[in-house]
C-alpha positions in Angstrom: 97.2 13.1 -15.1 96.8 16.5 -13.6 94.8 19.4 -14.9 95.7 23.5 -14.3 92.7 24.3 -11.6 91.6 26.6 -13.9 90.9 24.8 -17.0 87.2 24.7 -15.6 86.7 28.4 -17.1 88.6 27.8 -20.2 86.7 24.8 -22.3 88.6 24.8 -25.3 91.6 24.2 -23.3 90.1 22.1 -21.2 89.7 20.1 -24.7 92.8 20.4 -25.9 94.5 19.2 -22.6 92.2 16.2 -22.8 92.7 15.3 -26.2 96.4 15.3 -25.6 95.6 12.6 -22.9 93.6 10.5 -24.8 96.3 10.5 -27.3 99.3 9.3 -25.0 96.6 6.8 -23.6 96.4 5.0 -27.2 100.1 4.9 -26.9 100.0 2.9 -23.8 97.0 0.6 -25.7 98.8 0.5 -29.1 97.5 -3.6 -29.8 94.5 -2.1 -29.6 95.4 0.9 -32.1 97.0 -1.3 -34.8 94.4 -3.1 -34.6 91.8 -1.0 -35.7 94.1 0.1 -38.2 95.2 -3.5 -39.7 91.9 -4.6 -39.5 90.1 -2.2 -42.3 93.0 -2.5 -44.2 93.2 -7.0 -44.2 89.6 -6.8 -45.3 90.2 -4.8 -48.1 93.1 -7.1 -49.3 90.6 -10.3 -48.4 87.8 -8.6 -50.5 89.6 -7.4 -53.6 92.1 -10.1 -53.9 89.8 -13.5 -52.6 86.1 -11.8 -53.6 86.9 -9.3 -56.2 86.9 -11.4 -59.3 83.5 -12.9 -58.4 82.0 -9.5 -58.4 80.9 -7.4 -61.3 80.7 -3.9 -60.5 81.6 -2.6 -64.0 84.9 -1.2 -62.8 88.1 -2.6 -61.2 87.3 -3.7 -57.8 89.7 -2.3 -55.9 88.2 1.2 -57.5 85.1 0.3 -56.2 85.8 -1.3 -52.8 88.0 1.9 -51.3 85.3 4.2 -50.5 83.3 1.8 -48.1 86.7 0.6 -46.4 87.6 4.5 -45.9 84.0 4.0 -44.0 84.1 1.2 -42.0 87.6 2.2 -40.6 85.6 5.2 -39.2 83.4 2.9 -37.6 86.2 0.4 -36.0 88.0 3.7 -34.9 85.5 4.9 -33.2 84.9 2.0 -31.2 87.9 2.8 -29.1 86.4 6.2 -28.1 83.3 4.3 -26.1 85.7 1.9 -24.5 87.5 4.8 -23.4 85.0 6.6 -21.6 83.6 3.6 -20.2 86.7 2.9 -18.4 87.4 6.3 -17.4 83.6 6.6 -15.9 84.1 3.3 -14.4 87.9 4.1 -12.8 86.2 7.4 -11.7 88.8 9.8 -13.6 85.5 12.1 -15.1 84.9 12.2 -11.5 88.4 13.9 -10.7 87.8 16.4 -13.8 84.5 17.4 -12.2 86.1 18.2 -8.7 87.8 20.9 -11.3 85.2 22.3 -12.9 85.7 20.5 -16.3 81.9 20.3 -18.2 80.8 17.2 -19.8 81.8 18.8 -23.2 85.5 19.2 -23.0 85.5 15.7 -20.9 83.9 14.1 -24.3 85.1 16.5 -27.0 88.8 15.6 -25.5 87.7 11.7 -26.4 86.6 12.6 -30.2 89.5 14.8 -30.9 91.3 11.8 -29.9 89.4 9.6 -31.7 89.5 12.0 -34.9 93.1 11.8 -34.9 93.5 7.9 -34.6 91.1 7.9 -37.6 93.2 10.0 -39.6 96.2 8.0 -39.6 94.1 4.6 -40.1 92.9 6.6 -43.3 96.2 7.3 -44.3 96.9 3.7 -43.8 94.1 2.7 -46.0 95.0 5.1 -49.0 98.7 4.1 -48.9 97.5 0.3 -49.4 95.1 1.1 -51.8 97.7 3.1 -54.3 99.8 0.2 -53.4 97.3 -2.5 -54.4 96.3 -0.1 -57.8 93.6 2.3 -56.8 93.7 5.2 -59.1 91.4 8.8 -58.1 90.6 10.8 -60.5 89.8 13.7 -58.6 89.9 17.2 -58.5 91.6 19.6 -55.7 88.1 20.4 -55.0 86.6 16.5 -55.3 89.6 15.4 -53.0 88.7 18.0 -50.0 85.1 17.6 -50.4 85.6 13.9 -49.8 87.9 14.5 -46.5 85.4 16.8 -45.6 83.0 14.6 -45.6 85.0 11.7 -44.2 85.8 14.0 -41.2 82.3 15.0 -40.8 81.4 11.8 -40.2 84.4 10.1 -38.0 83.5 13.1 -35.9 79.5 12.2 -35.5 80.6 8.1 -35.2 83.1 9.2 -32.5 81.1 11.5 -30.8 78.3 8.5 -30.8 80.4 6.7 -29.4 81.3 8.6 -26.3 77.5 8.1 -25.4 77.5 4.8 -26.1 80.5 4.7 -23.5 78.1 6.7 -21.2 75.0 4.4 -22.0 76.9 1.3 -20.9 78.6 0.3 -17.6 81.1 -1.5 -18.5 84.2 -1.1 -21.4 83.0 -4.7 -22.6 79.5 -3.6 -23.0 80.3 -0.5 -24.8 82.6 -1.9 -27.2 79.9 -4.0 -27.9 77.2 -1.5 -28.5 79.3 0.5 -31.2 79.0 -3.2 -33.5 75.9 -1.7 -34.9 78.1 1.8 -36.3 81.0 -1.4 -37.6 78.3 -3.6 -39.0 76.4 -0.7 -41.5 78.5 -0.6 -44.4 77.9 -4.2 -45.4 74.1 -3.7 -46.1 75.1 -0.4 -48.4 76.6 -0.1 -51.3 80.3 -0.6 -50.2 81.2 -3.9 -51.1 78.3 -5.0 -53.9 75.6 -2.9 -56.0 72.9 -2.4 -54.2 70.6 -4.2 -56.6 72.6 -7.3 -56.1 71.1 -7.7 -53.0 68.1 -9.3 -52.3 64.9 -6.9 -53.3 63.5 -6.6 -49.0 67.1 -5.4 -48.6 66.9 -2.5 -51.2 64.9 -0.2 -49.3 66.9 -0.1 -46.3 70.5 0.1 -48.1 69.6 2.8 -50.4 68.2 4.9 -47.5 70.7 4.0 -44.8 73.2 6.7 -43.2 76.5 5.4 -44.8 75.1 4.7 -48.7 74.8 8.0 -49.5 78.4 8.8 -48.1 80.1 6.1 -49.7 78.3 7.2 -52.9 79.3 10.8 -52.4 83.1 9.5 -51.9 83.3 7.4 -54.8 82.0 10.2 -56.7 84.4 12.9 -55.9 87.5 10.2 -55.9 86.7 9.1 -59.2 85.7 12.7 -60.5 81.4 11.5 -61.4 78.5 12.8 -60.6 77.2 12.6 -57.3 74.0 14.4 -57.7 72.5 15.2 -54.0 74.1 12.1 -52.5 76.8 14.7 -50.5 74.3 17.0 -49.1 72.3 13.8 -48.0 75.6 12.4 -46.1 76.1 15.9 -44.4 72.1 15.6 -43.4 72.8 12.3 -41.7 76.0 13.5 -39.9 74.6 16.3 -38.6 71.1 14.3 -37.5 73.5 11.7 -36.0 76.0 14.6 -34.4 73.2 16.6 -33.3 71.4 13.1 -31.7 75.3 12.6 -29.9 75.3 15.5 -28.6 72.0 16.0 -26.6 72.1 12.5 -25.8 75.5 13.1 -24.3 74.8 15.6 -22.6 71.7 14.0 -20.7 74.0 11.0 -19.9 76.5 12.6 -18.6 74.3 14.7 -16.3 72.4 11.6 -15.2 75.7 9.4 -14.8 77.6 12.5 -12.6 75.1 14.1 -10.8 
């Protein structure tokens, strides 16, 4: 793909341009799309219709289960995004961009906004199963765009941690690899089972992880409840975790292009 030789002094179209390419390269990978999107959406069916009835959260389960799906698809979308810039570091496209003056930022903001937008229409996926399969919200106009808010918030801080984990690793295998750890945190939370279910060295950990307090915050506003401080907490840890992206992005890319 070719890119105006002035996009150098224009990031945010530099951005835009990029995203647009990232999105007609998940066309061209669309196994791996629907996968990402399937898979989130078979584990919810395997977990409310196989598991549910052996687990007493004191609602229906498919009530309780939706939240920490909505979650872990953010974590399988992102995935993609550090296999993507693994491969285009590795093919030496990011070297191209450079030759036209294209910073780090719009190289790896192009990747997120790409990313962003897979992760949308996985969570539309998701919700249209879920009213399918009987999951009712409650919520109010103002509970229902606090939770995409905060859904957005953090698919953006797990995709942009991602494009360093695709800078961190040299190969697309490797990265796909490293971004298990942001797939495997909502088990130990609150997601699936009540915390206090779990046994008691476990407790400290799930309560105080990243994605508890956003899965708390979710079910809250969905189901129109309380959620205390639990949403200011989750916007704490996307911020720490966007913040942490972005410097150590920035360092990577420096040290990988220089």
């Amino acid at each position: 793909m070719s890119l105006p030789d002035t996009l150098g002094a224009r990031p945010l179209t530099a951005t835009a341009t990029l995203a647009g390419r990232g999105i007609r390269l998940s066309r061209r990978a669309v196994d791996a799309v629907l996968t990402s999107m399937m898979l989130p959406v078979m584990l919810m069916l395997v977990f409310v219709y196989l598991f549910g009835g052996a687990i007493d959260t004191g609602t229906r389960y498919v009530t309780y289960v939706v939240p920490g799906v909505l979650v872990l698809c953010a974590g399988f979308g992102a995935a993609g995004t550090a296999v993507s810039v693994s491969e285009d570091m590795k093919r030496g496209i990011v070297d191209r961009f450079r030759t036209l003056d294209v910073g780090g930022v719009p190289i790896l903001a192009g990747h997120v906004v790409a990313a962003v937008a897979r992760n949308v229409l996985a969570t539309a996926l998701v919700f249209g199963v879920a009213f399918l399969i009987g999951f009712r919200p409650g919520a109010t106009p103002a509970g229902w765009l606090a939770a995409i808010g905060l859904l957005l918030a953090f698919i953006t801080a797990v995709s942009w941690l991602s494009a360093t984990a695709g800078l961190l690793t040299r190969t697309p295998e490797a990265a796909g690899a490293v971004t298990f750890v942001m797939m495997f945190l909502p088990y130990p939370s609150s997601a699936f089972v009540p915390i206090d279910t779990m046994p008691d060295w476990l407790h400290g950990f799930a309560a105080h992880q990243p994605v508890t307090p956003l899965i708390e915050s979710m079910r809250g506003l969905l189901l129109d409840r309380p959620v205390g401080a639990d949403p200011w907490i989750a916007l704490a840890w996307c911020a720490g975790l966007l913040a942490l992206a972005l410097a150590s992005s920035g360092f990577l890319f420096r040290l990988r292009t220089r």
